[in-house]
C-alpha positions as CSV (number, residue, x, y, z in Angstrom):
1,X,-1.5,13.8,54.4
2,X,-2.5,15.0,57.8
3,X,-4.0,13.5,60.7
4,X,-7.7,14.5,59.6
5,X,-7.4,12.9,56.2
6,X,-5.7,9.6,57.5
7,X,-8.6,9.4,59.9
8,X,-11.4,9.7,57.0
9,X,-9.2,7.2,55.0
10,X,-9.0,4.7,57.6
11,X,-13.0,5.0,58.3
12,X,-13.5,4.3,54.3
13,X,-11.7,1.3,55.0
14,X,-13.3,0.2,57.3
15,X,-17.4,0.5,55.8
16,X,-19.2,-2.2,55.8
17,X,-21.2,-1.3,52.2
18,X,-17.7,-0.9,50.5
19,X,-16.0,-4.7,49.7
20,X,-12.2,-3.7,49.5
21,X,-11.3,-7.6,47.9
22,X,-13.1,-6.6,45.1
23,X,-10.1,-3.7,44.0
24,X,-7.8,-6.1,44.2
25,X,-5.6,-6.1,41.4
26,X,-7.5,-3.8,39.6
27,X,-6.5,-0.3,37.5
28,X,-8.8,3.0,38.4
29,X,-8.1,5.8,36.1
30,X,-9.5,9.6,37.6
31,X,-9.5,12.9,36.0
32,X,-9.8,15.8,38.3
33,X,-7.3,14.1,40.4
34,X,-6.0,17.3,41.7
35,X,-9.6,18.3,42.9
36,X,-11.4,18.4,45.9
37,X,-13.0,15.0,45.4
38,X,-10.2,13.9,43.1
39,X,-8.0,14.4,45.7
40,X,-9.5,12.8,48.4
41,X,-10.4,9.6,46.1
42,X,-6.7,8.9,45.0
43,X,-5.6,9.4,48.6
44,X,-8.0,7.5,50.5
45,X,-7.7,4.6,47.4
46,X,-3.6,4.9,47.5
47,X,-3.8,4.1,51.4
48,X,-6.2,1.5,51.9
49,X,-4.5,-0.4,48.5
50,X,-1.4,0.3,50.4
51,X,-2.7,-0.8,54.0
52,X,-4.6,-4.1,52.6
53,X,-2.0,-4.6,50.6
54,X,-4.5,-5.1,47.0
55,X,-1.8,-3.7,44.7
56,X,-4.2,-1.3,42.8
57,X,-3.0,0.7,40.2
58,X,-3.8,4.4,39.7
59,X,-3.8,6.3,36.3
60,X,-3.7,10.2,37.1
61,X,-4.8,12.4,33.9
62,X,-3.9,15.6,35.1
63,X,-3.6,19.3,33.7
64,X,-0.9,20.8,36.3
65,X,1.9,17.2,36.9
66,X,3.9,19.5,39.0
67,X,0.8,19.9,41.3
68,X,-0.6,16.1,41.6
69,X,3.2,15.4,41.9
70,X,3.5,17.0,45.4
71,X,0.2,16.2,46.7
72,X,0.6,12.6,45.8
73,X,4.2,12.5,46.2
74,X,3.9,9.5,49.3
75,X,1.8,7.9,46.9
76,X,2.4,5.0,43.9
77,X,0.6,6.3,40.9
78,X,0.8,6.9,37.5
79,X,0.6,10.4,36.6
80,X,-0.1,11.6,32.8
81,X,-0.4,15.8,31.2
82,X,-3.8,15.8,29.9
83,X,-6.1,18.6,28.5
84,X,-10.0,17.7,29.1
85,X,-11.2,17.2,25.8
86,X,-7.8,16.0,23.6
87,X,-7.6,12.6,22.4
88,X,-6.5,10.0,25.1
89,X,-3.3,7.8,24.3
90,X,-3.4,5.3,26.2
91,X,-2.7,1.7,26.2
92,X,-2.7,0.9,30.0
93,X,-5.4,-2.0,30.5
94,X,-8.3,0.0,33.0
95,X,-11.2,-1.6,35.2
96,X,-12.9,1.8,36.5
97,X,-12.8,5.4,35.4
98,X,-13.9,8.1,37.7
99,X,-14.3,11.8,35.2
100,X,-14.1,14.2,38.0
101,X,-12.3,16.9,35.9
102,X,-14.7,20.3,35.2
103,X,-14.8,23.5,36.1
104,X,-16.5,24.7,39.1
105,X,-16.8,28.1,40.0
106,X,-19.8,29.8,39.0
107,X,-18.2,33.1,38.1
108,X,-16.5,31.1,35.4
109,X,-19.5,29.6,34.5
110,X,-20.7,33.5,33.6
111,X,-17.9,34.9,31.8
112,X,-16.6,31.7,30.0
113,X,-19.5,30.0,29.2
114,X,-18.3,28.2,25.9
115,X,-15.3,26.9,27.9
116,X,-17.4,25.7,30.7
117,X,-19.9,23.2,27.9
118,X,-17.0,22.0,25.6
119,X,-14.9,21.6,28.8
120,X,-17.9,19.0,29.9
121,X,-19.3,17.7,26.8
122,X,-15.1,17.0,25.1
123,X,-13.5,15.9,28.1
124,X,-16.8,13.0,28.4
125,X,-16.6,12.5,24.8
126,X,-12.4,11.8,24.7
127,X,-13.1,9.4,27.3
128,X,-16.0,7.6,26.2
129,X,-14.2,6.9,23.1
130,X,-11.4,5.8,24.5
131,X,-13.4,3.2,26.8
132,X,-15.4,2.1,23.2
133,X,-11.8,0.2,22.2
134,X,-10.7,-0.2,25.2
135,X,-13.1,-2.7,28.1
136,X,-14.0,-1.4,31.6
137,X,-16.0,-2.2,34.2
138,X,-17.7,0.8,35.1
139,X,-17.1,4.6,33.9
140,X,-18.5,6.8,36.7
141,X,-19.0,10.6,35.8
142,X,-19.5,13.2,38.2
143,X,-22.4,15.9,37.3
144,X,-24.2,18.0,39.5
145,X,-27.6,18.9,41.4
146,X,-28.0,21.9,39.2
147,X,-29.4,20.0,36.4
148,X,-32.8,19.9,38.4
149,X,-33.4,23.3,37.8
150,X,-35.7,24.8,40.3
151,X,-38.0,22.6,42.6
152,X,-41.1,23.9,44.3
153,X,-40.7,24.4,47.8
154,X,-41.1,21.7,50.4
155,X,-40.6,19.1,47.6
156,X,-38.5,15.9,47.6
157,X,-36.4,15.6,43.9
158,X,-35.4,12.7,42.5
159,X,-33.3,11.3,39.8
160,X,-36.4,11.4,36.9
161,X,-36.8,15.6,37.6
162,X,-35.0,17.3,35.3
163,X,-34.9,20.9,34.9
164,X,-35.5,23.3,32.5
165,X,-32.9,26.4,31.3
166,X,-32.7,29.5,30.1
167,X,-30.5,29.3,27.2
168,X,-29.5,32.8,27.0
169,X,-28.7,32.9,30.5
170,X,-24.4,32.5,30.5
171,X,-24.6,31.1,34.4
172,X,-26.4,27.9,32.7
173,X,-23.3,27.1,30.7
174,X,-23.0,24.7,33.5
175,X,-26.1,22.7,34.2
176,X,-26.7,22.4,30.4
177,X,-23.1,21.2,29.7
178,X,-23.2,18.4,32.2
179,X,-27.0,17.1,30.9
180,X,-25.4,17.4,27.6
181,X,-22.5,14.9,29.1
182,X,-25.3,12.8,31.0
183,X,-26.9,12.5,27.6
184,X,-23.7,11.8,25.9
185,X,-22.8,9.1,28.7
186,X,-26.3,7.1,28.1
187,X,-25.5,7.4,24.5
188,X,-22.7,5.5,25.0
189,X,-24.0,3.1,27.2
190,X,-27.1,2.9,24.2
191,X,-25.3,2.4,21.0
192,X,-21.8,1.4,22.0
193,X,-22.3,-0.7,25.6
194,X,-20.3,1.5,27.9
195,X,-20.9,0.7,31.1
196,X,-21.7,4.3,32.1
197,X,-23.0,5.8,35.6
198,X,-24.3,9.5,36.7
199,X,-23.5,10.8,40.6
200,X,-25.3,14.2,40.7
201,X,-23.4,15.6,43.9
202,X,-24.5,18.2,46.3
203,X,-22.1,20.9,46.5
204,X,-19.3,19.0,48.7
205,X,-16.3,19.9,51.1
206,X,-14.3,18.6,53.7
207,X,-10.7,18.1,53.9
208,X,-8.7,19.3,50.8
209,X,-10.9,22.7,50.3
210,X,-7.9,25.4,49.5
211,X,-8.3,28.3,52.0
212,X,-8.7,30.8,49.1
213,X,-11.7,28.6,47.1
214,X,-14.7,31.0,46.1
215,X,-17.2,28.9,47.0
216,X,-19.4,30.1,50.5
217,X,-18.5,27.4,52.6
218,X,-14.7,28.4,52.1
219,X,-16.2,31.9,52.5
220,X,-17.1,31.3,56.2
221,X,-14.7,28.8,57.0
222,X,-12.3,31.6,56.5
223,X,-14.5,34.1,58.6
224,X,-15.1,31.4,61.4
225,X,-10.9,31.1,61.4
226,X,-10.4,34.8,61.3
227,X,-13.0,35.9,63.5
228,X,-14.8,38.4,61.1
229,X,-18.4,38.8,60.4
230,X,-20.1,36.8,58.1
231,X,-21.6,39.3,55.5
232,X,-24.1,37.7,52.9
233,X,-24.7,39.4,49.7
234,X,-27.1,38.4,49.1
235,X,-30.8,37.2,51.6
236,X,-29.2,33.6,51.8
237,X,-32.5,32.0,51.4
238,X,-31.2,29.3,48.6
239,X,-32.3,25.9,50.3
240,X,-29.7,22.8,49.9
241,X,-28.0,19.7,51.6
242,X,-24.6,19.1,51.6
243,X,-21.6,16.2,50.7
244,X,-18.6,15.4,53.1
245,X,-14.9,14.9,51.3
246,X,-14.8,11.5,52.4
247,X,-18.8,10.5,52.0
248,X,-18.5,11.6,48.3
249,X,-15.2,9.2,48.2
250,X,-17.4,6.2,49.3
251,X,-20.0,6.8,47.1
252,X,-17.5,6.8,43.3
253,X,-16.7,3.9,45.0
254,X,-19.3,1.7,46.1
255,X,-20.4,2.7,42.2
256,X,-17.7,1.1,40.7
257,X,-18.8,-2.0,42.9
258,X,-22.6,-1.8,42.6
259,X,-24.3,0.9,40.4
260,X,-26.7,-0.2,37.4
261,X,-25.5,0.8,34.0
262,X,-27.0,3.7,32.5
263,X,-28.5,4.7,35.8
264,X,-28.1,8.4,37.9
265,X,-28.0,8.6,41.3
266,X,-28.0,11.6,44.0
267,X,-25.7,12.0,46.4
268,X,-26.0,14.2,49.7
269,X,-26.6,14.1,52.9
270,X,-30.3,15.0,53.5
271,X,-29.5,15.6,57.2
272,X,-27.4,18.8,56.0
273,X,-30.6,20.5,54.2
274,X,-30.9,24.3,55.3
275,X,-30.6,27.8,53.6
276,X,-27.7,29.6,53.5
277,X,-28.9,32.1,55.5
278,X,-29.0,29.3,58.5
279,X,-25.7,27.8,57.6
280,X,-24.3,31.1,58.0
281,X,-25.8,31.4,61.6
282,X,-25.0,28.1,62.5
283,X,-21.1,28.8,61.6
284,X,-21.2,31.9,63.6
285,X,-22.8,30.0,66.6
286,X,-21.2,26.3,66.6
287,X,-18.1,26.9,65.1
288,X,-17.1,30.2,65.9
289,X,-18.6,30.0,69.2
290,X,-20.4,33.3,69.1
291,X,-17.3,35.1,68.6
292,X,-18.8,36.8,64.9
293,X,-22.2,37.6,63.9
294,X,-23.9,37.2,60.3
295,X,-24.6,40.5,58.6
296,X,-26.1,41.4,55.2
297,X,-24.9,43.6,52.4
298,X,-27.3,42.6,49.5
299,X,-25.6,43.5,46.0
300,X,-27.6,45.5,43.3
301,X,-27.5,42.6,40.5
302,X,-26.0,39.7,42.7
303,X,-26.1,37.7,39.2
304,X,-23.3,39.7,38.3
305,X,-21.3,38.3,40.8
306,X,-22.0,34.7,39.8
307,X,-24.5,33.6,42.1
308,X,-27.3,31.5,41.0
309,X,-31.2,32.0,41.6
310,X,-32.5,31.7,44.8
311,X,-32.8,27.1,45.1
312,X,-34.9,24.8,47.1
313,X,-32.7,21.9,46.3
314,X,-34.0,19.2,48.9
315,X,-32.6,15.9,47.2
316,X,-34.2,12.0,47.6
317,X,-30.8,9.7,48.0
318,X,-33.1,6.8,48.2
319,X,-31.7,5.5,45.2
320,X,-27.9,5.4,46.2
321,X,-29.3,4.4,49.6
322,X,-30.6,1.1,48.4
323,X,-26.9,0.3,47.0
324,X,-25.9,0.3,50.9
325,X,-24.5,3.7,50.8
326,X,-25.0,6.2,53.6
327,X,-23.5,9.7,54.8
328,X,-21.8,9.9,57.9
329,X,-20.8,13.8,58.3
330,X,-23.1,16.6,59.6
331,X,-23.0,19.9,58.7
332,X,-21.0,21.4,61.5
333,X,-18.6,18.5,62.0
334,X,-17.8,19.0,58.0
335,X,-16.9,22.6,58.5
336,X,-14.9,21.7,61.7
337,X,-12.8,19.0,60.4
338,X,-12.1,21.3,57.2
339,X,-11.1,23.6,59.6
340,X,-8.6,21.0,61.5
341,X,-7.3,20.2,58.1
342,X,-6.6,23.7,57.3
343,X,-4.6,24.0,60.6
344,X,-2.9,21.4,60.5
């Protein structure tokens, strides 16, 4: 861990929505731990259990052990080889399960869309049956924003807005696989009592982005770093708020603590809402001080390349709001502090 990380770990201890005592003792299993968010949740959980001394347990199911070895190698955890989706053999006693493992990038979404539902709607089911024989608290799965489709304009979605999907578009592998798992998750919760729990997250970054990811933040993160142009492929009009590292962290957290059973909840920060287009401008301005300039090079078929249709995502966190949970990063204080972390 670097100085960046230690700082957002220490301010997560230190929330006044987020009642530390109350991990005590207790056993949190996360999937996805080498992830962005996985990451930054075992880390920022490892050091306060370590700082306020609470003794909590961690259960890593991981694909790459060699990989969650070294980043968590300062760390006590439990760390176990798992494929999303295999049956789950394990007889550890577990309070809270955060499923963060799934696959992410949209160009994967588009030429392996099979792999992208079975990798959501197995790796939920494993686990889910695994939680019918053995109690938790609370099983917290991560889906996305995507699965409201495409709001009008101007208009403020919340949790009951469901989208619509193309089947026989390959790109919706993704939305469609995680309301399968949403469903699958209520079913649960229905017939078997599972205490289940839906965070649809904004796209997110922050501290632990890799300086090779896909996605366009990392895109011109890597252009504000190397001073070179920003060049958009596409007219960057998509419309969406954004999730700091650490505010996601809180908010799997303060969910094990506080979210209703068989209940969805948004997370963003609505502060972060622009286009692409704008956060493209505002990189080049704020954080790269004028030194590049945003230019367009629109593709043919930008489909082909992965990217989703033109969004207006503008998302109501009302309801994770009234839990006590609130976003703390802006926009261009996310892209700087991924940038320290980078650096570092």
């Amino acid at each position: 861990m670097n100085k960046v990380q230690i700082e957002d770990y220490e301010k997560i201890g230190r929330l006044d929505f987020l009642d530390w005592e109350l991990f005590r003792n207790k056993t949190i299993l996360i999937t996805g731990a080498t992830g962005l968010i996985g990451s930054n949740l075992v880390n920022a959980i490892a050091y306060n259990s370590l700082n306020k001394k609470l003794n909590i347990k961690l259960v890593l199911l991981v694909r790459n052990v060699e990989m969650a070895r070294e980043l968590f190698k300062w760390a006590d955890v439990k760390i176990i080889s798992y494929t999303l989706g295999e049956k789950l053999d394990l007889e550890d006693s577990v309070d809270y399960i955060a499923h963060l493992a799934s696959p992410t990038s949209s160009r994967y979404f588009t030429e392996k869309p099979v792999d992208t539902i079975l990798a959501n709607i197995e790796g939920h089911r494993a686990l889910l049956e695994w939680a019918v024989k053995h109690p938790i608290k609370k099983f917290v799965g991560i889906s996305t924003m995507e699965v409201y489709g495409f709001p009008q304009k101007e208009h403020k979605v919340t949790e009951n807005e469901l989208g619509s999907f193309d089947t026989m578009n390959a790109r919706n592998s993704y939305p469609i696989g995680k309301i399968a798992s949403e469903a699958l998750c209520n079913g649960f919760y229905v017939q078997y009592g599972i205490p289940t729990v839906i965070l649809r997250a904004t796209q997110t970054f922050g501290p632990g982005v890799m300086y090779d990811d896909g996605r366009v933040f990392a895109q011109f993160m890597r252009c504000a770093i190397e001073k070179k142009d920003i060049v958009l492929k596409s007219a960057g009009l998509t419309e969406r708020s954004y999730l700091y590292t650490a505010d996601a962290v809180s908010a799997i957290l303060l969910s094990f603590l506080k979210a209703k059973a068989g209940q969805s909840y948004t997370i963003a920060n609505p502060d972060t809402y622009c286009s692409i287009k704008d956060m493209a401008q505002m990189v080049a301005d704020e954080v790269a001080d004028r030194q590049i300039k945003v230019v367009f090079d629109i593709a043919d078929d930008i489909e082909k390349l992965g990217y989703a249709p033109t969004l207006y995502m503008d998302l109501d966190v009302g309801k994770m709001e009234e839990l006590g949970w609130r976003p703390s990063m802006g926009l261009r204080d996310m892209f700087i502090r991924m940038m320290m972390d980078i650096e570092a």
